[in-house]
N, C-alpha and C positions, 0 to 999 in steps of 0.2 A: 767435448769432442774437438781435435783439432779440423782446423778447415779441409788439411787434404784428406782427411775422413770422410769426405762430402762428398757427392755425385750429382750431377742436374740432371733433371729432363725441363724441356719447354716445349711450348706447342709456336713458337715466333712470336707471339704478344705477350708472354710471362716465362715465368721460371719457379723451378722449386730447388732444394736443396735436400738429396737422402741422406742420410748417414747408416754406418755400418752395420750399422744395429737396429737397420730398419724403419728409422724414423722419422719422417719429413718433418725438420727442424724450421724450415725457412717456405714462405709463397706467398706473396702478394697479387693480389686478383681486381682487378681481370686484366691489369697493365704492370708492366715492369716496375712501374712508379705507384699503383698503390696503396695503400696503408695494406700492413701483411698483417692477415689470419691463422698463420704459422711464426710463429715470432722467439721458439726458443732458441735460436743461436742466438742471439741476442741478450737473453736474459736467463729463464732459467724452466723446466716445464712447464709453469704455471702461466706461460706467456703463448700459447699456443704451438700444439703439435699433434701428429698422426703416426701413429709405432701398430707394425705390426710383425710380432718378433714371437717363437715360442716359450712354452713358459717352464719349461725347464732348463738345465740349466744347456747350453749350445756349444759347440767346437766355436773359434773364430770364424765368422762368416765366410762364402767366398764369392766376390762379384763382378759381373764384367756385363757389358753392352754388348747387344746381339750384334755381329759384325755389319756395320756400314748405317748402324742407326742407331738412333738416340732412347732406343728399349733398355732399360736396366734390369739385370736378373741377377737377386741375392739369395743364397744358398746356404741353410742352415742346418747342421744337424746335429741331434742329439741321442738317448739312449734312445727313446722309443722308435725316429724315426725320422726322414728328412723332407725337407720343405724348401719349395726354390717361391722366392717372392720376385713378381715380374709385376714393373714399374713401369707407366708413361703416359704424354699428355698426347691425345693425338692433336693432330693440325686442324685447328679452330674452321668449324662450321657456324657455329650460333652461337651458344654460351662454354666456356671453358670445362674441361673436365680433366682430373687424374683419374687414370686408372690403375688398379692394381689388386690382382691376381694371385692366390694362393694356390699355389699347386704340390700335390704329394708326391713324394719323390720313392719312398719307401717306407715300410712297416706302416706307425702311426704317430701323429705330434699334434698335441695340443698346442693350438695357438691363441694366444693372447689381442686383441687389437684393442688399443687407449685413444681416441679421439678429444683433442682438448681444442674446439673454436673461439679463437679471442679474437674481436676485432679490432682496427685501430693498433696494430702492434702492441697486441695483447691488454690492451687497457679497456675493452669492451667486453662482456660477456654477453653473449648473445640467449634470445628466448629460443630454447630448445625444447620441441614435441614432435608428437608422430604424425604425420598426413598420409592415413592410407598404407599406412605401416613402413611410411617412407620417413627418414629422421632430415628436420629442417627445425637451421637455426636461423635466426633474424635478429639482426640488430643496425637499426638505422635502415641504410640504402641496401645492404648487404644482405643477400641469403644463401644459406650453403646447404644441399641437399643430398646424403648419402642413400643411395640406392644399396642394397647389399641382401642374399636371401637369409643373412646371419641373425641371431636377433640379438639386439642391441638391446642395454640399457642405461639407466642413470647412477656414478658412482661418486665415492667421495670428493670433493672437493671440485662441482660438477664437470665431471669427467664423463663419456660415453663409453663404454667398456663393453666389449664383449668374449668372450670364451669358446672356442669349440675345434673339433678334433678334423684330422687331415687325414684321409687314409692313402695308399698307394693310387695314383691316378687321379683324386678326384683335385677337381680346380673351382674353386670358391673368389667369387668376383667383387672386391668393391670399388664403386662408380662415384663420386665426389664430382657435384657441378653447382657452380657457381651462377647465381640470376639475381638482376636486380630484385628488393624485396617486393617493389609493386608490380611488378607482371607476373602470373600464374605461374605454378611449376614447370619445369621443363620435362619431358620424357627423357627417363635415360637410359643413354646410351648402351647398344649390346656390347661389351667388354670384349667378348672374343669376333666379332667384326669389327669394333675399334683396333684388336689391337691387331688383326691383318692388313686392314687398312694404312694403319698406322708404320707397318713395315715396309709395304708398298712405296709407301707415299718417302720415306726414308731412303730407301733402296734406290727408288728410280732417282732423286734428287745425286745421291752419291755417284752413280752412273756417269755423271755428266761430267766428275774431277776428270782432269787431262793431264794431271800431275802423273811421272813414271819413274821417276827416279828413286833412290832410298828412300828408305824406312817410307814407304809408300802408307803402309796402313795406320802409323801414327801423323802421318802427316793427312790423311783424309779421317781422323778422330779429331785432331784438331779444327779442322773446316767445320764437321760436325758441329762442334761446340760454338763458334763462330756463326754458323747459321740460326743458330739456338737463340742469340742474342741481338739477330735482326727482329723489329717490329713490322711485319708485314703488309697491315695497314696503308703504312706510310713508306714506308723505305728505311726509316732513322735506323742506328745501330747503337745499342747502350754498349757500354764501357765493361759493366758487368752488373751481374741480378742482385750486389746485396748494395746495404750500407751500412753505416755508423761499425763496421769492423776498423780498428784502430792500424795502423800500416805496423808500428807498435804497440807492445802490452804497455795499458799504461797510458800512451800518446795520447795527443792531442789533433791528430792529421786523421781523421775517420770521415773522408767525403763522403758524400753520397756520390757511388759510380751507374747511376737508374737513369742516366741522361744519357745524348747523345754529344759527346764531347768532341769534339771535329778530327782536333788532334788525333785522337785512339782510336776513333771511326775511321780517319785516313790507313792509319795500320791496316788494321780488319781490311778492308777495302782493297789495300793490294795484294793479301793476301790470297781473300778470295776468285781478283781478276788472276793471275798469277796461275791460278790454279782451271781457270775456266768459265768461271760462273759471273757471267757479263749481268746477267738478271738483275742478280741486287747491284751490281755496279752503277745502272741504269737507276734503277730505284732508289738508289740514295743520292745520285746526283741530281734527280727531280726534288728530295727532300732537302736538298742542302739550298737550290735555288730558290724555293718557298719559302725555309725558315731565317737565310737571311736576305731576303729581300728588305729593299727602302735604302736610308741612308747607312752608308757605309759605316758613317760613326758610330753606328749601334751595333755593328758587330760583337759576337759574345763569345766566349770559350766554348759555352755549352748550351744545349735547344734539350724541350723535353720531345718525347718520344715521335709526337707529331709537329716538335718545331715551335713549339710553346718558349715561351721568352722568362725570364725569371727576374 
């Protein structure tokens, strides 16, 4: 799939990557930086991913972000019936989650969802079983826990698969949260209080643009995505959520853009002053005088997300 086939959501400490076809290809957790548990742009499905697409055959999808926030809603239909898939991370409380929402739109559709957890950028397979009829994989540091009333199980080539139908109206929730493996489960999250929450919290943030002049509503999408890519935490601002994508097919120039590079942060930066939002202007100039503090001579191109040195 090509990149602009792609959509984010982030909750400001990460990012994921959708693509058209429903299927989060890219997410490193529980920081911008990482190792990703979603790792097929990269390589190939066998490298991690989350698709939840219907299983017959679909019209081209159609999708768009709820206006003034960073909600994705993809819209599929087919003979039996149509199905709008609503996408998003809400803004970090404790531990990170996606959510996402199947909703029926008309008649009836079977839907398919393929869960494949790799960690380590897909070269870890993690031990997956049920707790409580809750699905958690573990491997390492890492545990990833799908909440969902669907039932899940194990398919070829250990893959989590599950199957089941969408009628007119009803909305089927799944919850994805991310916890260290040695602290206990987390509760999760109610899905349709995350995701008002989550509009809220969107809504009133865009309020605040002071921008009025043309193309007013693509120029507050773009801030969107900008804010998407600050690290709240700290202040830092990454460059952008992937790596090792080649600048060219083929090439040899495939940085890592998961840092905060001063230079492209400056951009971002006047951007967002520009437009109003003195907040993070504030917050990355506190991150910028911590992560180059001492001798001048050490100055760097790039800090990681909290100002980390490389």
């Amino acid at each position: 799939m090509r990149i602009e086939d792609y959509a984010v959501l982030g909750d400001t400490q990460t990012a994921a990557l959708v693509g058209r076809d429903g299927s989060i290809d890219w997410l490193c957790l529980p920081r911008f930086d990482s190792g990703a548990c979603f790792a097929s742009l990269l390589g190939d499905a066998g490298h991690g991913h989350w698709r939840l697409s219907p299983l017959a055959q679909a019209s081209p999808s159609r999708r768009r972000y709820r206006p003034e926030t960073l909600i994705l809603e993809t819209e599929f239909e087919t003979d039996g019936g149509a199905v709008r898939l609503i996408d998003f991370m809400p803004p970090r409380d404790a531990s990170p989650d996606i959510i996402r929402i199947v909703e029926g739109l008309g008649g009836e559709a079977r839907v398919r969802m393929e869960l494949v957890i790799r960690f380590d950028y897909g070269s870890v397979v993690p031990w997956v079983r049920k707790i409580d009829g809750v699905l958690c994989a573990t491997a390492g540091p890492d545990a990833l826990y799908l909440h969902t009333p669907v039932e899940t199980h194990g398919g070829e080539g250990l893959v989590t698969v599950a199957e089941f139908a969408v009628a007119e109206g009803a909305r089927i929730p799944f919850v994805l949260t991310w916890n260290p493996s040695h602290l206990p489960m987390m509760k999760a999250a109610d899905a349709e209080l995350a995701l008002a929450e989550t509009q809220a919290w969107w809504s009133e943030w865009s309020s605040r643009c002071t921008y009025k002049g043309p193309y007013r509503e693509q120029v507050l999408r773009s801030l969107i995505t900008l804010k998407a890519l600050t690290y709240a935490p700290t202040g830092g601002i990454v460059a952008a959520p992937t790596t090792s994508l080649p600048e060219a097919l083929g090439g040899v120039r495939n940085w890592d853009y998961r840092y905060c590079w001063l230079r492209d942060a400056t951009f971002t930066l006047y951007s967002l002053m520009a437009a109003g939002y003195r907040e993070e202007a504030r917050a990355w100039r506190d991150w910028l005088l911590r992560a180059v503090a001492g001798d001048p001579a050490q100055l760097q191109i790039m800090y990681g997300c909290a100002g980390e040195r490389g």
